[in-house]
Gaussian input, Z-matrix of N, CA and C with variables (Angstrom, degrees):
# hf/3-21g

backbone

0 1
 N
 C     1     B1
 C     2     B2     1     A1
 N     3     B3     2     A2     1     D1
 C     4     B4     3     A3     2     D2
 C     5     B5     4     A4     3     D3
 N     6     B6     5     A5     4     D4
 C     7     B7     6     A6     5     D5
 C     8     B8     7     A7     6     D6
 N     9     B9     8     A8     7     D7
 C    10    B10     9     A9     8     D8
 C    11    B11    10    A10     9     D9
 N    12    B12    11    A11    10    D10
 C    13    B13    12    A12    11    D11
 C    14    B14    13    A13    12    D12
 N    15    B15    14    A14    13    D13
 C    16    B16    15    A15    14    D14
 C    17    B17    16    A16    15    D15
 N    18    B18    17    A17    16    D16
 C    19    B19    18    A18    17    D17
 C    20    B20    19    A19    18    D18
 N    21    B21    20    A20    19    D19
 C    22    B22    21    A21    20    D20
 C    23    B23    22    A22    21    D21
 N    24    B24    23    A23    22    D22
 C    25    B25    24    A24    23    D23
 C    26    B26    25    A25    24    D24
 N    27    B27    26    A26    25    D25
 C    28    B28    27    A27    26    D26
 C    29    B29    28    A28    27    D27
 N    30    B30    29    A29    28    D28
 C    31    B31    30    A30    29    D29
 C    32    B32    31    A31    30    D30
 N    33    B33    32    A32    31    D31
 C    34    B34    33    A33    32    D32
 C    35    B35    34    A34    33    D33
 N    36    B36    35    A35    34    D34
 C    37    B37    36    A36    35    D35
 C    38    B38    37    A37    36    D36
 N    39    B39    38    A38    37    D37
 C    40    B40    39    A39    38    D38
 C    41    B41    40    A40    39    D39
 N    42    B42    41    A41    40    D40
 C    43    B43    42    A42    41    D41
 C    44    B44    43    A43    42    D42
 N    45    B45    44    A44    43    D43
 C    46    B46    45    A45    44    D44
 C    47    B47    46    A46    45    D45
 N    48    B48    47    A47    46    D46
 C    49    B49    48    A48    47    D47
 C    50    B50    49    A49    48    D48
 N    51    B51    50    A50    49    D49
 C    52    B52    51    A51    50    D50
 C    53    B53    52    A52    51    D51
 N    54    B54    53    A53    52    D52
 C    55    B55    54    A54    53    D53
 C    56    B56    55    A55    54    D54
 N    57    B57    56    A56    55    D55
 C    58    B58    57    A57    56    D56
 C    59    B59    58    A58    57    D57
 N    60    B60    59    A59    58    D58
 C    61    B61    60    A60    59    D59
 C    62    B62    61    A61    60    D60
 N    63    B63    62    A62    61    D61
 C    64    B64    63    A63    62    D62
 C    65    B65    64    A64    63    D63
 N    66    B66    65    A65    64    D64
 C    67    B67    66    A66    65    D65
 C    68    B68    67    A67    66    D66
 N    69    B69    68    A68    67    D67
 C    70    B70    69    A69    68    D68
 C    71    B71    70    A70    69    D69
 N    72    B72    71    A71    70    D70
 C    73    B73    72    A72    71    D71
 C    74    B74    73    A73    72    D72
 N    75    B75    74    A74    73    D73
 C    76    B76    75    A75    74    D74
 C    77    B77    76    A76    75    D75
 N    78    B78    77    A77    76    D76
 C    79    B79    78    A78    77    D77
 C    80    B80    79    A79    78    D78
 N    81    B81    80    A80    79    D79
 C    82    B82    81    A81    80    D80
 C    83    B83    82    A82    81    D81
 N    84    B84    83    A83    82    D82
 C    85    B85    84    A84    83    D83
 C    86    B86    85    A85    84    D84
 N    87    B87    86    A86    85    D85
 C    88    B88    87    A87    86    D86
 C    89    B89    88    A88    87    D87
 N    90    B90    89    A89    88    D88
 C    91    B91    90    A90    89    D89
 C    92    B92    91    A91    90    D90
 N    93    B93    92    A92    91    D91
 C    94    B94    93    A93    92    D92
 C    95    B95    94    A94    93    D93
 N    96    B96    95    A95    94    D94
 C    97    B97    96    A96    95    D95
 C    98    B98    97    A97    96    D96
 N    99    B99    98    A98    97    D97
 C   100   B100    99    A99    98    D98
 C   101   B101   100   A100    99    D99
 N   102   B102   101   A101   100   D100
 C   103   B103   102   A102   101   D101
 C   104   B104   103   A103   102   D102
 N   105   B105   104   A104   103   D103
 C   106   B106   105   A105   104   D104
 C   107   B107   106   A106   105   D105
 N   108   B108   107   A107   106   D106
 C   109   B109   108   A108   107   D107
 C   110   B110   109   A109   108   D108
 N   111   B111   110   A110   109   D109
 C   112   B112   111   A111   110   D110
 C   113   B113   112   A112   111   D111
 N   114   B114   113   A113   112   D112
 C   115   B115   114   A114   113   D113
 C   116   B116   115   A115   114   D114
 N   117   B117   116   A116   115   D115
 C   118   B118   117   A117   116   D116
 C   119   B119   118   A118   117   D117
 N   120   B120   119   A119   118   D118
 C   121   B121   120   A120   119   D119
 C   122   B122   121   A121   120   D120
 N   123   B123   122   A122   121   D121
 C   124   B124   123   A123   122   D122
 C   125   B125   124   A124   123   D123
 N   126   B126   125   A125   124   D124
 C   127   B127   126   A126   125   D125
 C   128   B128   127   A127   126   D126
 N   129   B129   128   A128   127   D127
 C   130   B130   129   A129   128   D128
 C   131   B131   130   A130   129   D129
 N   132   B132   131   A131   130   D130
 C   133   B133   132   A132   131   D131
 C   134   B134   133   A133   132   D132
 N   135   B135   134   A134   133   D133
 C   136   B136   135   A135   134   D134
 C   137   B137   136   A136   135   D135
 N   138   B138   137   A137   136   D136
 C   139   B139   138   A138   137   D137
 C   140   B140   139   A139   138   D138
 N   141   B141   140   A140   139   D139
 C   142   B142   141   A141   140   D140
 C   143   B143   142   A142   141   D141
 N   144   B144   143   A143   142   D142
 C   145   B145   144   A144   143   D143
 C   146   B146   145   A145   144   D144
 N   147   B147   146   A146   145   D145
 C   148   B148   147   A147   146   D146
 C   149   B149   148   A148   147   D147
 N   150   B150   149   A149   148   D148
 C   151   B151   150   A150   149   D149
 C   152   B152   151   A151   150   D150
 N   153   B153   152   A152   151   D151
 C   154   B154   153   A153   152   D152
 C   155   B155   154   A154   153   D153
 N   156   B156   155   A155   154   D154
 C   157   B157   156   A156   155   D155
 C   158   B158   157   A157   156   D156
 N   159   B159   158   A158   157   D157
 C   160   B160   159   A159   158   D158
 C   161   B161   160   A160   159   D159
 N   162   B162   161   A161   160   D160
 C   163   B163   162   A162   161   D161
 C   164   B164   163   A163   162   D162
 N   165   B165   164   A164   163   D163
 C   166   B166   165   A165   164   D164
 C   167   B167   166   A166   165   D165
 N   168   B168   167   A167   166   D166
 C   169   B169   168   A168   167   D167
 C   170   B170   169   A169   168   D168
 N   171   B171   170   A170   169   D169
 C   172   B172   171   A171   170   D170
 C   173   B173   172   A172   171   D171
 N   174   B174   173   A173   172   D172
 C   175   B175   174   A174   173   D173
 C   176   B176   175   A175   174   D174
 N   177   B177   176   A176   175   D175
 C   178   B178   177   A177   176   D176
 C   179   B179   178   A178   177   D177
 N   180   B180   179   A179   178   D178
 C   181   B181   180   A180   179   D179
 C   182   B182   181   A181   180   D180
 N   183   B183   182   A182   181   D181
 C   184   B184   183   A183   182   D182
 C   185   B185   184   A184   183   D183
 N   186   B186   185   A185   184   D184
 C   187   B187   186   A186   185   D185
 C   188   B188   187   A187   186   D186
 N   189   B189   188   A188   187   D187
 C   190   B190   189   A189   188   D188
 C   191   B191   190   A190   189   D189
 N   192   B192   191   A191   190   D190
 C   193   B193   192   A192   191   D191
 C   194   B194   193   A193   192   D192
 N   195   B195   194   A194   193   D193
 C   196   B196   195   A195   194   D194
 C   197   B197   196   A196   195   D195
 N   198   B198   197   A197   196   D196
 C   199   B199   198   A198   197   D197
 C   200   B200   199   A199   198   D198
 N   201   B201   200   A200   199   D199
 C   202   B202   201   A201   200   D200
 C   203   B203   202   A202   201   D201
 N   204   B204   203   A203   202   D202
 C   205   B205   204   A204   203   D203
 C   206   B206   205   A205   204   D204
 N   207   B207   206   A206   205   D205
 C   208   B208   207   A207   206   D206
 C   209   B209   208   A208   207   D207

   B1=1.4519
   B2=1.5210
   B3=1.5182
   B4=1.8397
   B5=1.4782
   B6=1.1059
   B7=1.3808
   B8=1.8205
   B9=1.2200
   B10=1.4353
   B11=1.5657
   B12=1.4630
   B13=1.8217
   B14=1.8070
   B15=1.0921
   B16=1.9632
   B17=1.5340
   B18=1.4887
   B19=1.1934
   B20=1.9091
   B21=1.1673
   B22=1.6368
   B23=1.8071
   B24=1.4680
   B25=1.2589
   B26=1.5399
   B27=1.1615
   B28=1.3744
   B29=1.5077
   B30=1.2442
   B31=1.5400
   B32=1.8877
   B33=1.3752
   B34=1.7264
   B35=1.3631
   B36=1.2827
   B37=1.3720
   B38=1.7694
   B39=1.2739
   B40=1.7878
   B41=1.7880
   B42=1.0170
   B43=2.0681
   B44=0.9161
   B45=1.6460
   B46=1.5756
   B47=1.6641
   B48=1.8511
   B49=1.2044
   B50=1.5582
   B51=1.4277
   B52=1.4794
   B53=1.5908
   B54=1.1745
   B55=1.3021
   B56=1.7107
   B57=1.0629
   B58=1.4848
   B59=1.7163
   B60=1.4210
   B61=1.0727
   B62=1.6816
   B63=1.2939
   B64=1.7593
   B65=1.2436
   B66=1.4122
   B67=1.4325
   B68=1.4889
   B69=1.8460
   B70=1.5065
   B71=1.4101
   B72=1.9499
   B73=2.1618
   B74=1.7080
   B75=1.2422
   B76=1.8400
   B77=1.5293
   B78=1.3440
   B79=1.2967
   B80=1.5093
   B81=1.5367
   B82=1.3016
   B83=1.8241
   B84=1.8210
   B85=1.1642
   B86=1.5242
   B87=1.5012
   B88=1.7928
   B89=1.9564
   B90=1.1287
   B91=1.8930
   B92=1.5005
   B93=1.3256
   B94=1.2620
   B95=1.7355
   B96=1.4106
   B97=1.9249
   B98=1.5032
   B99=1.0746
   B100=1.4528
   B101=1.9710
   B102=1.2425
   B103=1.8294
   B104=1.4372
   B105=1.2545
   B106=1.3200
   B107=1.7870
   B108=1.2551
   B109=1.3471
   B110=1.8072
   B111=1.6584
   B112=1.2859
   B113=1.7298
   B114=0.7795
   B115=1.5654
   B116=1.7656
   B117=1.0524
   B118=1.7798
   B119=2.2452
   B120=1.1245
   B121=1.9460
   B122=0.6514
   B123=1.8616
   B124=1.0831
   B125=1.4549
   B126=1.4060
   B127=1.0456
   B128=1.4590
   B129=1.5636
   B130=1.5084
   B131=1.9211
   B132=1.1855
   B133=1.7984
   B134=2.0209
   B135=1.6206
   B136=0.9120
   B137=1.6542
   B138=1.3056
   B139=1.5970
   B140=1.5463
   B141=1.5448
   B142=1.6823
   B143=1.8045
   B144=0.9161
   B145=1.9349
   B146=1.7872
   B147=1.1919
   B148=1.0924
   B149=1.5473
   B150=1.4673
   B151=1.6275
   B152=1.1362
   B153=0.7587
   B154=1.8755
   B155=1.4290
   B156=1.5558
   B157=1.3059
   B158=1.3318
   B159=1.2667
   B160=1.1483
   B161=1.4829
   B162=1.5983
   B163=1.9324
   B164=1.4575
   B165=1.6291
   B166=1.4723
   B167=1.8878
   B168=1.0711
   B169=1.4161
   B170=1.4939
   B171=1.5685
   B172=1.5466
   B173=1.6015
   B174=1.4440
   B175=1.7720
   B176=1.2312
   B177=1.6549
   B178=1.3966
   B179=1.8646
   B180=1.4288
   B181=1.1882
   B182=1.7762
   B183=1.0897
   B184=1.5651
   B185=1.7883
   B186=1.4244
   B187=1.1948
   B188=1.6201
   B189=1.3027
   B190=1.8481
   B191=1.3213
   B192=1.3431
   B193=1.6471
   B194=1.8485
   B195=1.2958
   B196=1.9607
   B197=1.9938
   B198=1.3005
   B199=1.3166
   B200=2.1104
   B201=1.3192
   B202=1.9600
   B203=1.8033
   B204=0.9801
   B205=1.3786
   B206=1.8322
   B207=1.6259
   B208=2.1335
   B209=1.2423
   A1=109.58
   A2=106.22
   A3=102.09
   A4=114.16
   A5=119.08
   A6=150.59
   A7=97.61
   A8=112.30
   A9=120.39
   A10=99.10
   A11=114.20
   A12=123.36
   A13=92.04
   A14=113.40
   A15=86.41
   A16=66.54
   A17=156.50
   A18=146.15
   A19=99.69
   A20=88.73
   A21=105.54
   A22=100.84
   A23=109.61
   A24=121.19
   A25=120.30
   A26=134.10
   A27=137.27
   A28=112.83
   A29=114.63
   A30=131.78
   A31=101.03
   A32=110.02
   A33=109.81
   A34=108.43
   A35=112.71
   A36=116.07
   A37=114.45
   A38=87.80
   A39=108.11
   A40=90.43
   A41=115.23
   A42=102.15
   A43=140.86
   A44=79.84
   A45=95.75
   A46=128.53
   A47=99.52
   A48=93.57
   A49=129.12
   A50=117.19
   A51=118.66
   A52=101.30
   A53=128.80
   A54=126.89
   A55=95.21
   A56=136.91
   A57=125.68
   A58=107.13
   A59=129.66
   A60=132.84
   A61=104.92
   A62=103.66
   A63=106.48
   A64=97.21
   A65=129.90
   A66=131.36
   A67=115.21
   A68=90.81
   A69=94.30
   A70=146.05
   A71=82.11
   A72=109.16
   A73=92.73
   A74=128.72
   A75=114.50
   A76=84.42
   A77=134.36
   A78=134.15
   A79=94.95
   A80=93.92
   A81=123.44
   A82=114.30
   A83=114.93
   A84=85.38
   A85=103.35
   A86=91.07
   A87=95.67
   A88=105.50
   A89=101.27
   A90=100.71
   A91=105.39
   A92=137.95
   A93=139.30
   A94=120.27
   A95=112.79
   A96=109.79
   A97=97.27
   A98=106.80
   A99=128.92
   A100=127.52
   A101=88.89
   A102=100.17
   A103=135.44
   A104=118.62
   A105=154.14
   A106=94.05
   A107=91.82
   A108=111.68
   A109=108.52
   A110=120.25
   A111=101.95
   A112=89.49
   A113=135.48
   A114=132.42
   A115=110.56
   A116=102.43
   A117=109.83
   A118=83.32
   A119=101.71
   A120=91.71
   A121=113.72
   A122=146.43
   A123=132.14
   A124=128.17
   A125=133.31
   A126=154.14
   A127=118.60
   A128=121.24
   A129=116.36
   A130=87.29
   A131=129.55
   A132=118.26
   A133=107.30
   A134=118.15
   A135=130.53
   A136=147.56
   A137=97.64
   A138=123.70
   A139=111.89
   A140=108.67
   A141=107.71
   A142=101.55
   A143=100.96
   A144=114.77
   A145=71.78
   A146=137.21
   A147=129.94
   A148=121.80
   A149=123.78
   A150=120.21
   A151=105.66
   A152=135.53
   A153=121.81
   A154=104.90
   A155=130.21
   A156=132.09
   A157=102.70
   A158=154.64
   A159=139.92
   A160=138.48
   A161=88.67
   A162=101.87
   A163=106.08
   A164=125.05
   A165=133.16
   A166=124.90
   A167=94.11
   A168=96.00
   A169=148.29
   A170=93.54
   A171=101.15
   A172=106.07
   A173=108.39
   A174=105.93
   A175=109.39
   A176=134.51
   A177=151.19
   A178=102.73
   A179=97.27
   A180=100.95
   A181=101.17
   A182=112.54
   A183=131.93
   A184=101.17
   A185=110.68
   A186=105.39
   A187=132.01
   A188=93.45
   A189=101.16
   A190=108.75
   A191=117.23
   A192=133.39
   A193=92.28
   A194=113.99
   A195=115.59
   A196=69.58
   A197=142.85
   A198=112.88
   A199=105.05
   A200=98.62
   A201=126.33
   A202=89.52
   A203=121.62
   A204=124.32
   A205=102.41
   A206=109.16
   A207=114.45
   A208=101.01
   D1=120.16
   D2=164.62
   D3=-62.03
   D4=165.11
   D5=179.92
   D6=-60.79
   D7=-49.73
   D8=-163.20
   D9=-73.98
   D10=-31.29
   D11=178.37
   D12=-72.21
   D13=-35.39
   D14=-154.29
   D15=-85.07
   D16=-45.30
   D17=-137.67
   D18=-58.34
   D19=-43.05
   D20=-165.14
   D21=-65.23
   D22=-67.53
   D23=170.41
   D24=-51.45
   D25=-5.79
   D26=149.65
   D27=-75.06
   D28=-58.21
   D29=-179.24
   D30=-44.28
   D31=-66.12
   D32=169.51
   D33=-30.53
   D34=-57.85
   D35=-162.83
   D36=-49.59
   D37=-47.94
   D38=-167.01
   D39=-83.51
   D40=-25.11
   D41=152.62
   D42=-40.47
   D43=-64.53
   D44=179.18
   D45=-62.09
   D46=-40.44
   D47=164.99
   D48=-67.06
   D49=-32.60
   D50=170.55
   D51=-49.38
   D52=-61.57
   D53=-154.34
   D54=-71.58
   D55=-20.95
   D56=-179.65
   D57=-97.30
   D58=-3.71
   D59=176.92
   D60=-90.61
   D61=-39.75
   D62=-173.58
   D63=-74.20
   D64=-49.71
   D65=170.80
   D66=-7.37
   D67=-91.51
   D68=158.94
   D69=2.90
   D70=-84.03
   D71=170.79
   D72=-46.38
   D73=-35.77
   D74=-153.94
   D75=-82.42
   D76=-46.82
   D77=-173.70
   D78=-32.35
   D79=-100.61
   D80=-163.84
   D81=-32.09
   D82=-32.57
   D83=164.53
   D84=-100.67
   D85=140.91
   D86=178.82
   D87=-102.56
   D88=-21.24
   D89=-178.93
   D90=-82.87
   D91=13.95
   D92=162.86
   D93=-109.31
   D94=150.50
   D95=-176.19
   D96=-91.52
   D97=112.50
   D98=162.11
   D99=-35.52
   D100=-25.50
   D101=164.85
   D102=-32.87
   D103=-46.95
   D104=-172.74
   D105=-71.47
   D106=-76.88
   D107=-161.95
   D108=-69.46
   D109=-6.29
   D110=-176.19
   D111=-107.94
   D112=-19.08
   D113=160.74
   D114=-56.37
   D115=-40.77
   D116=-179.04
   D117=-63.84
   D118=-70.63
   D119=-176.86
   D120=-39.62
   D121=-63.35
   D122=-170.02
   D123=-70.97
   D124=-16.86
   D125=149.88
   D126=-52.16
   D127=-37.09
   D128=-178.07
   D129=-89.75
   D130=-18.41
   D131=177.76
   D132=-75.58
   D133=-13.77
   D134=157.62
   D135=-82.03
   D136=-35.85
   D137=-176.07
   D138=-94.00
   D139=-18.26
   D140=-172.58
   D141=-86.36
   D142=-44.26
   D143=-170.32
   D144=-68.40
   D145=-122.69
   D146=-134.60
   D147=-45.32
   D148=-9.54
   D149=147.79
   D150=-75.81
   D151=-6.46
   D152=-177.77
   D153=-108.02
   D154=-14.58
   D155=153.06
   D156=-65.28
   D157=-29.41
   D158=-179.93
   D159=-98.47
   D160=-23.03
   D161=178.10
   D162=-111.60
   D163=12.39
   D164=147.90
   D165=-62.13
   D166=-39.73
   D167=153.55
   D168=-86.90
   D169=-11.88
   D170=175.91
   D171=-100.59
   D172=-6.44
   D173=171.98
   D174=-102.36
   D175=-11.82
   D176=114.38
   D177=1.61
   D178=-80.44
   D179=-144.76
   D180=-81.15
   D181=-24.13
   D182=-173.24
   D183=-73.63
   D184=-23.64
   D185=167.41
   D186=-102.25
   D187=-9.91
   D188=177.73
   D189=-42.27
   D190=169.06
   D191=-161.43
   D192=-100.08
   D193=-5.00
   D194=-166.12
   D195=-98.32
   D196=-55.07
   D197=-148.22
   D198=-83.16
   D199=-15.42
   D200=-174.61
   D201=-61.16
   D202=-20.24
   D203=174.68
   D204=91.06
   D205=7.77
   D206=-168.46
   D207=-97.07

């Protein structure tokens, strides 16, 4: 697996939980329209995988044993 695959597959992860935490927040408030806020969910199940395709390789490389000075 590249760096940029687990980058992505971390990023899902931290989606998924955003999108099941806001869930919640939309529950719990019931005197507000949910519109706003279900575009904000589907957008963090989109926007996290593709930051994590990109800063998987630069925390990749920021951690190799050639930059550790070994």
């Amino acid at each position: 697996m590249t760096a940029a695959i687990i980058g992505a597959v971390v990023g899902l992860a931290i989606g998924i939980a955003d999108f099941v935490v806001l869930g919640a927040a939309a529950r719990n408030s019931a005197g507000s329209r949910g519109g706003p806020l279900k575009i904000i969910r589907m957008m963090s199940l989109v926007v996290f995988p593709i930051v994590g395709w990109f800063v998987g390789p630069i925390v990749a490389s920021s951690l190799s044993t050639s930059s550790l000075g070994g």
